[in-house]
N, C-alpha and C positions, 0 to 999 in steps of 0.2 A: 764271789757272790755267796753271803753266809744266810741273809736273812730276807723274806720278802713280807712286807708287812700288805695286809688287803683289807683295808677298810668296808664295809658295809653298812648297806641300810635293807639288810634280806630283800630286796628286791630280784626281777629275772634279771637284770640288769648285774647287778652287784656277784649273785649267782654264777654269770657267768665268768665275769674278770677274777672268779676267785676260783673256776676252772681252768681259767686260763694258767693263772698264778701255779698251780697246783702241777701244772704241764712243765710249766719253764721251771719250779723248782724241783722236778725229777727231775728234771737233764740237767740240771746245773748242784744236784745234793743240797739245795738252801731248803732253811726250814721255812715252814710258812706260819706265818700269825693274825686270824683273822682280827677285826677291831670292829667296834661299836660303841658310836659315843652317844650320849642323850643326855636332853635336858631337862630339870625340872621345870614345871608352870609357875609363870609369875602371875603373882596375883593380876585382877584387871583392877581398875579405877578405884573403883566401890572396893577391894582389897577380898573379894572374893575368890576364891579357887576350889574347883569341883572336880574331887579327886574320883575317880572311879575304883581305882584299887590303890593301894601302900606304896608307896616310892618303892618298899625292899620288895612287896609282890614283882611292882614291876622291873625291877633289875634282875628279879628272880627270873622274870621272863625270858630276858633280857639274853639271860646266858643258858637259856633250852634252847633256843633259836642259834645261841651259836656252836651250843653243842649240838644240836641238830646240822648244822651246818658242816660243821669239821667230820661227823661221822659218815656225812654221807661225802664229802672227799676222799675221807681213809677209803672208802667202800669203793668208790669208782674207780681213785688215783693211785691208792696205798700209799700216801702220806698220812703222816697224825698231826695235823693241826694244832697249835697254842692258840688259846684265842680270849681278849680281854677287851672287859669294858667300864666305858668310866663316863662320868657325868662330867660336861659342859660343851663349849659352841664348837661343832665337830671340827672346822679346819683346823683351830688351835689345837684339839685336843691330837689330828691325827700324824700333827707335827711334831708335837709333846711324846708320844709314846714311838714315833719313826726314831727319834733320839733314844729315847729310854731302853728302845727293843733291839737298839742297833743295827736298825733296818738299813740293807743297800740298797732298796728297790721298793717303790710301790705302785701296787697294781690296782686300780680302779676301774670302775664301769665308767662311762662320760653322760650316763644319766642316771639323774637321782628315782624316788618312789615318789613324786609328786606330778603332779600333770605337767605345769608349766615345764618342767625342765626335761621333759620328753621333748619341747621344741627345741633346746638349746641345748647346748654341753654344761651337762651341769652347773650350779653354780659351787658347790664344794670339791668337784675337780676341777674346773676353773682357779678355785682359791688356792688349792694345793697347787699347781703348777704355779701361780704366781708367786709362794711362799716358798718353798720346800726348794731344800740345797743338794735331796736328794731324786735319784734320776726317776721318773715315775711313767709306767706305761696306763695309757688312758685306752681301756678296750673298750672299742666301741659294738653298740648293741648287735646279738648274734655273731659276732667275729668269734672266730675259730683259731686255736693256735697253730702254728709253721713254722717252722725255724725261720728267721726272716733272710731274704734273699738279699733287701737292700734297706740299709737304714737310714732315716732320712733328719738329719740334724737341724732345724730350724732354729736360726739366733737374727739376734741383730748387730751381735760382736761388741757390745756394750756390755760390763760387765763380766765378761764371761773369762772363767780363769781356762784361758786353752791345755796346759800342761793335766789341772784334774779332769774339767771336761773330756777332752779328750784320750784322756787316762781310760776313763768309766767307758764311751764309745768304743776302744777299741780290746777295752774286756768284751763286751759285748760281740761285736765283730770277730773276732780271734774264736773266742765261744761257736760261732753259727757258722764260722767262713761266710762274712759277710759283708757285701762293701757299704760304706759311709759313703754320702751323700751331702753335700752343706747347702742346706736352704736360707738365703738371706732374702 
């Protein structure tokens, strides 16, 4: 495990899976790379668009919030954080830069900064687990890290390449002293 990548949407949510993140890459030495992707407004019908501030303001913003973010990890966790962002539709984006960053791992919150998806599991953690080739922990809201005791492998045995699958499982395992689990 060299790299964890942790997408965000500075939410408490996001906040915290990027404590979490920040926990499992001490004990594992990975570095960590927060992300933030965003999109510009498309015009409506009438081809109007009412910008409040500069697209460059607001990416200016954009990366206070994640240097605010990285610093206050260094501060709690003593990690130094990378952290980048980049415009367009976040799932693609956070699959585009898992490759780019050479992420083994990513960490997410399972709810977005939008109300509906307080009901459900997000819909761009959702997207990432159904895209993404790489293993990704979904930390659900208020969860706290632990070395895990027992891990719990969920498939349907379709597609699933057992030799890397289970390669990545039992880094993990080996990692925590930790038994595997197969949920079919």
């Amino acid at each position: 495990m060299k790299t964890i990548l942790v997408p965000t949407d500075f939410s408490d949510d996001a906040n915290n899976a990027a404590d979490y993140a920040a926990q499992f890459g001490k004990l594992t030495n990975s570095k960590l790379v927060l992300f933030h992707a965003y999109q510009v407004p498309v015009p409506s019908p009438d081809g109007q668009i009412v910008l409040i501030v500069s697209l460059e303001d607001f990416e200016k913003e954009i990366n206070k919030q994640l240097e605010k973010e990285a610093k206050r990890l260094h501060q709690k966790w003593g990690i130094e954080p990378k952290y980048i962002n980049t415009v367009g539709y976040t799932i693609e984006e956070i699959l585009r830069i898992t490759d780019e960053v050479k992420a083994d791992l990513i960490v997410m919150g399972t709810h977005g900064s939008n109300k509906i998806e307080e009901l459900f599991l997000g819909s761009n953690t959702t997207g990432v687990i159904h895209k993404s080739k790489k293993p990704i922990l979904a930390i659900p809201r208020k969860a706290k890290f632990s070395k895990p005791e027992k891990i719990v492998f969920a498939c349907d045995f379709q597609e699933v390449s057992s030799e890397k699958v289970f390669g990545i499982l039992n880094e993990f395992a080996n990692l925590f002293k930790s038994e595997i689990l197969v949920l079919n």
